[in-house]
C-alpha positions as CSV (number, residue, x, y, z in Angstrom):
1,X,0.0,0.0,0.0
2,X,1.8,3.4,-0.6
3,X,2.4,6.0,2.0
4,X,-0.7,8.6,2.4
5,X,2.1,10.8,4.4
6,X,3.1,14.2,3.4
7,X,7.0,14.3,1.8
8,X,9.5,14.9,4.2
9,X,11.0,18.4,4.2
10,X,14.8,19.5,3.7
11,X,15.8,19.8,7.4
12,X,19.1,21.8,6.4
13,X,18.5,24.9,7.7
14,X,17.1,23.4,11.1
15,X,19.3,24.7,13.9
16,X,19.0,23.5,18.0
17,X,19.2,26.2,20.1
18,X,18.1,28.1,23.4
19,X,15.0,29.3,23.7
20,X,16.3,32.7,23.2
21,X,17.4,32.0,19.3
22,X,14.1,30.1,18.9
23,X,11.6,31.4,16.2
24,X,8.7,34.2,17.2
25,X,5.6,35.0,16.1
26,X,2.5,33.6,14.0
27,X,4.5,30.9,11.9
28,X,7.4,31.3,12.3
29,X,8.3,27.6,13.0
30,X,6.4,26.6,10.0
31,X,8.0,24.7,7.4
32,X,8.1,25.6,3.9
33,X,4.9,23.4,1.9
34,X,5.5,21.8,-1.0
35,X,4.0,23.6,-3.8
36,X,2.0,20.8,-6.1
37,X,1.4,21.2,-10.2
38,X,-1.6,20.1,-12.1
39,X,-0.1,16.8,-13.0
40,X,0.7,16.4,-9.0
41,X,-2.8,17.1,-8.1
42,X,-4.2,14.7,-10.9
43,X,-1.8,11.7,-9.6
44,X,-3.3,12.0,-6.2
45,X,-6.8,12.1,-7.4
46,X,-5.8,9.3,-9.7
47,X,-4.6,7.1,-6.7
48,X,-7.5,8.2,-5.0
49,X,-9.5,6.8,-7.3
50,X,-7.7,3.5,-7.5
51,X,-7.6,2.8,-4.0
52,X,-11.4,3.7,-3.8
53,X,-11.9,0.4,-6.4
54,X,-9.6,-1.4,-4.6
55,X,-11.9,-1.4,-1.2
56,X,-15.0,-1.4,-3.5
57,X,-14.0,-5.2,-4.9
58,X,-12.7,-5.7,-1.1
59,X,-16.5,-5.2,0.6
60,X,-17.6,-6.9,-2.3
61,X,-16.0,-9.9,-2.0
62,X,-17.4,-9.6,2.2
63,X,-20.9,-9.8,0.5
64,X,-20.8,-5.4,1.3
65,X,-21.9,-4.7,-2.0
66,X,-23.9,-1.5,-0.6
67,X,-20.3,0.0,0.5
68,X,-18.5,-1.1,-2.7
69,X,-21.0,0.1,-5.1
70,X,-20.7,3.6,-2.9
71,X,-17.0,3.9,-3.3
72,X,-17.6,3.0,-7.0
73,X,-19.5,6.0,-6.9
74,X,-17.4,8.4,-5.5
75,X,-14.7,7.1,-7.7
76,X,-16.7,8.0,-10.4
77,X,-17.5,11.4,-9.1
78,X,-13.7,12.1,-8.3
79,X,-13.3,11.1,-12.2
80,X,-15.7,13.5,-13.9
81,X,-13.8,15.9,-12.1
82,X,-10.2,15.3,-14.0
């Protein structure tokens, strides 16, 4: 199953120190986001998708149909959208 976690950040320019050299202020100790391009945003939603048939054929399979035809639909809805 791939990783659902955010990508790690560059910790170069984190520094230990005393509380005195410690950042200040409304995010200040916020690290720098990723930003994400179409084709990033579309590879998430594609996964998304994915996964979502995945677990449909899963509840399936537990006689769940009511679930899996649900996630069928969402994965449908998720795929107008692209």
């Amino acid at each position: 199953m791939r990783s659902r976690h955010a990508e790690a950040i560059d910790t170069v320019d984190v520094r230990a120190g005393t509380v005195e050299y410690s950042a200040v202020g409304l995010g200040a100790a916020e690290a720098r986001r990723r930003d994400l391009t179409e084709a990033d945003i579309e590879q998430i939603v594609r996964v998304e998708i994915a996964d979502r048939h995945t677990a449909a054929d899963e509840y399936d399979s537990l006689g769940r149909t009511d679930h899996g035809d649900s996630l069928r639909a969402e994965a449908a809805t998720l795929d107008a959208l692209l």
